[in-house]
N, C-alpha and C positions, 0 to 999 in steps of 0.2 A: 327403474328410472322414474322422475318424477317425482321422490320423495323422499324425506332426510333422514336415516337410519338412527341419527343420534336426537331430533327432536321431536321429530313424528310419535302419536301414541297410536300403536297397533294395534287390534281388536282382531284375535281367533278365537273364531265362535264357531262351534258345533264339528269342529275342523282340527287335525293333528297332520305333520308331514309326517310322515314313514319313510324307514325304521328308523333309529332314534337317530345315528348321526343326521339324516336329515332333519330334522328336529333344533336338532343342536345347532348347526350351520344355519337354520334360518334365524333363531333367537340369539345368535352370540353377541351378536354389538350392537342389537335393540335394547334401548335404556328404558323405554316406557311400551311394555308390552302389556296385555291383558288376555289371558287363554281362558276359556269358556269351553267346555267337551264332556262329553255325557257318555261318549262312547270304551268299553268296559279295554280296549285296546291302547288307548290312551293313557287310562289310568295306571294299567300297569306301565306303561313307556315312562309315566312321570316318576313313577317309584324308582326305577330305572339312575335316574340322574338327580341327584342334589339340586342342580342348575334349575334344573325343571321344578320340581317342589315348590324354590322360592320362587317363580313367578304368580304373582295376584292373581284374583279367579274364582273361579268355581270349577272342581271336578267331579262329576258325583254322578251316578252309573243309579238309575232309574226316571228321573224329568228330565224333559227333554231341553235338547241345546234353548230354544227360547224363553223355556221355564226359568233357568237357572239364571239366564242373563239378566231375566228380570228381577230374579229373586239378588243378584249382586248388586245390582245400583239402588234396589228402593224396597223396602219392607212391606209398601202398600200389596194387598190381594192383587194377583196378576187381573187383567180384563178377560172378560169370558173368552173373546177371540183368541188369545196367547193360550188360554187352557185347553179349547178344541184342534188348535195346531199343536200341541203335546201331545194330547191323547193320539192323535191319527202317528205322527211321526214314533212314539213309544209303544203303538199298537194297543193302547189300553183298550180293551175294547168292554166299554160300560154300556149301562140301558141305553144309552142314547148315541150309540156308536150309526147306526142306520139314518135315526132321526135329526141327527146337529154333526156331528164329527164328520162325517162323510158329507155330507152338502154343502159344509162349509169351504170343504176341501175343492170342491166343484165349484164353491162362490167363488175362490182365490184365482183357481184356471180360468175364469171368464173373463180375469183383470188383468191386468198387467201391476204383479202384486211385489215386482223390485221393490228395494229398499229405496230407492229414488223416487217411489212413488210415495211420496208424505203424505199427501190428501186422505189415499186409501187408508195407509196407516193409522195416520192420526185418527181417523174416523172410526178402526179398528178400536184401537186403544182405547177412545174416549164410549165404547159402545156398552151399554150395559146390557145384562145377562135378561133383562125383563124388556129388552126397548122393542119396538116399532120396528124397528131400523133394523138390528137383528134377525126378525122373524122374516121380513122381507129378502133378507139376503139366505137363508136357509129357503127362503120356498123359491126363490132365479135357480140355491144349489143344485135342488130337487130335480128341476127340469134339465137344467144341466148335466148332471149324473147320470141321468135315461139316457141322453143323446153320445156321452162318454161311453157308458156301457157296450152300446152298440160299434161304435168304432173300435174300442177293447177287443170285444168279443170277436170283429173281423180280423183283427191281430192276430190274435191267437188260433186264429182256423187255419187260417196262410200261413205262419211263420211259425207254430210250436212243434215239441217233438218231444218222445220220452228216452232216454237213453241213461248212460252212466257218466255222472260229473266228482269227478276226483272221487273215484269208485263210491259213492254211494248212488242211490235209484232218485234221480231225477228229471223234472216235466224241465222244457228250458225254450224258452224264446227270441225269437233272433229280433230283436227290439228293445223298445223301455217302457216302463209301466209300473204298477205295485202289485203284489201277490193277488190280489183281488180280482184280475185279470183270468190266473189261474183258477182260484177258487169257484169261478162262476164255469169254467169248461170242466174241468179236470176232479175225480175223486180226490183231493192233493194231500188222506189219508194213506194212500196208495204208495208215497212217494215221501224220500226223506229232505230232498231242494225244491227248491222252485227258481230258476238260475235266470237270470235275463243276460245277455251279452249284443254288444253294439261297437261296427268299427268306428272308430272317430276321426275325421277328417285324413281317412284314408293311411292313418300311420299307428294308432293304438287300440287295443280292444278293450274297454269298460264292462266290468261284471259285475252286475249287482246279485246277491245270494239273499235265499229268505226260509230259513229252516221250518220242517214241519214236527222234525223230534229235536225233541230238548235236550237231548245228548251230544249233538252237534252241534257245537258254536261259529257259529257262522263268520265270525269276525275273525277268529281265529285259524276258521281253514280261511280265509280272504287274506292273511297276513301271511299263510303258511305260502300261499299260491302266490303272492304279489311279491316277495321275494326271493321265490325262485326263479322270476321272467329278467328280461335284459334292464326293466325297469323298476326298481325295487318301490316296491309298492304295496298298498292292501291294510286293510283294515276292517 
C-alpha cells in the first residue's frame, strides 16, 4: 500500500524473493523496475526466466550488492567507503582487512547508518581514501570493535553449541552476528558451518549459514533448506 505499481520506479538491491514464482509475482506489473544482486542464487534464478533477464541492472556474482549499484548509475571510482563495505560484505579479506574493513564496519554500528541517514552518507561518499575525516572514523572504529568483541565473545559463551546442521559438523548460535564471533572462540577448522539462527517476533526462525569448506555452498543448502519449510524461502 502506499505506492503505484504502474509508476513507481523500484529499486532491488542486494535482494532476490525466492523461489522464482515469487520473484515472478512480485515483478509482474512493475513497469519501471531496477534489480541489483550479487548473490550467486539469484543469478541462476534469472537464467531461469526470460522475464527476468530483461529487467535493467546489474547481476554479477563477485562485488558486492553496493559495488555494483554503483558501478550501474556512474563510471566514476566507487568512494573508499563503498569499497570497504564490499570488502567486509564479500569477505575479501586483503592487508587491510584488520586495519580499515573491520573498523569501519564498527564505524557504521556506532551510527545509525539507514539510508535515511543522508548527512552520514553523503559524507561517506564525498570522503576520500587519504582524508582526515577517514582516518578518524577508522580510529572511533577501532575502539568500537574492542567493546564489540567483548559483547561477541559473551554470546557465544552463553548461547553456542557444536552439533550437526543438515548433517554436516557445525558450531551454531542461538543469536546474530558474523562468522567472526565464531572464529575468535571456536577452532572453526574443526568444523564445516558456522550457523546463526534467531526466532523472529515469536512466528519465524532466520538462519544465517557461513561455510568453512568450499565444497559447501551455503546459498545453496540455504535454498535447499528454505524450501522445504512451510515458508518457501532461502538463499
Amino acid at each position: 500500500t502506499g505506492w503505484d505499481r504502474e509508476k513507481d520506479e523500484v529499486f532491488l538491491v542486494d535482494f532476490s524473493f525466492q523461489p522464482l514464482d515469487k520473484m515472478l509475482e512480485f515483478v509482474g506489473d512493475l513497469n519501471h523496475v531496477v534489480w541489483i544482486d550479487h548473490h550467486i542464487t539469484a543469478i541462476e534464478m534469472e537464467a531461469q526466466s526470460d522475464i527476468l533477464l530483461k529487467i535493467p541492472g546489474l547481476r554479477e556474482n563477485g562485488p558486492a550488492g553496493c559495488e555494483l549499484a554503483w558501478a550501474y548509475y556512474t563510471d566514476a571510482p566507487p568512494p573508499k567507503g563503498i569499497v570497504l563495505i564490499g570488502e567486509w560484505d564479500t569477505w575479501r579479506r586483503g592487508a587491510n582487512w584488520e586495519t580499515e574493513v573491520v573498523p569501519f564496519q564498527s564505524f557504521l554500528y556506532m551510527n545509525d547508518d539507514r539510508p535515511m541517514n543522508s548527512k552520514l552518507w553523503e559524507a561517506i561518499i564525498a570522503c576520500q581514501a587519504d582524508s582526515q575525516e577517514l582516518g578518524s572514523w577508522l580510529g572511533l572504529g577501532r575502539i568500537a570493535r574492542m567493546v564489540q568483541n567483548r559483547m561477541e565473545d559473551a554470546v557465544i559463551g552463553a548461547a553456542s553449541f557444536v552439533g550437526k546442521f543438515a548433517g554436516h559438523r557445525a558450531v551454531m548460535c542461538n543469536g546474530a552476528g558474523s562468522s567472526l564471533m565464531f572464529e575468535r572462540n571456536y577452532d572453526v577448522n574443526k568444523f564445516d558451518l558456522m550457523v546463526f539462527f534467531q526466532l523472529k517476533q515469536g512466528k519465524y526462525v532466520t538462519v544465517s549459514i557461513y561455510g568453512t569448506d568450499k565444497d559447501i555452498h551455503c546459498g545453496h543448502l540455504a535454498k535447499q533448506l528454505g524450501e522445504a519449510g512451510p515458508i518457501p524461502s532461502g538463499g
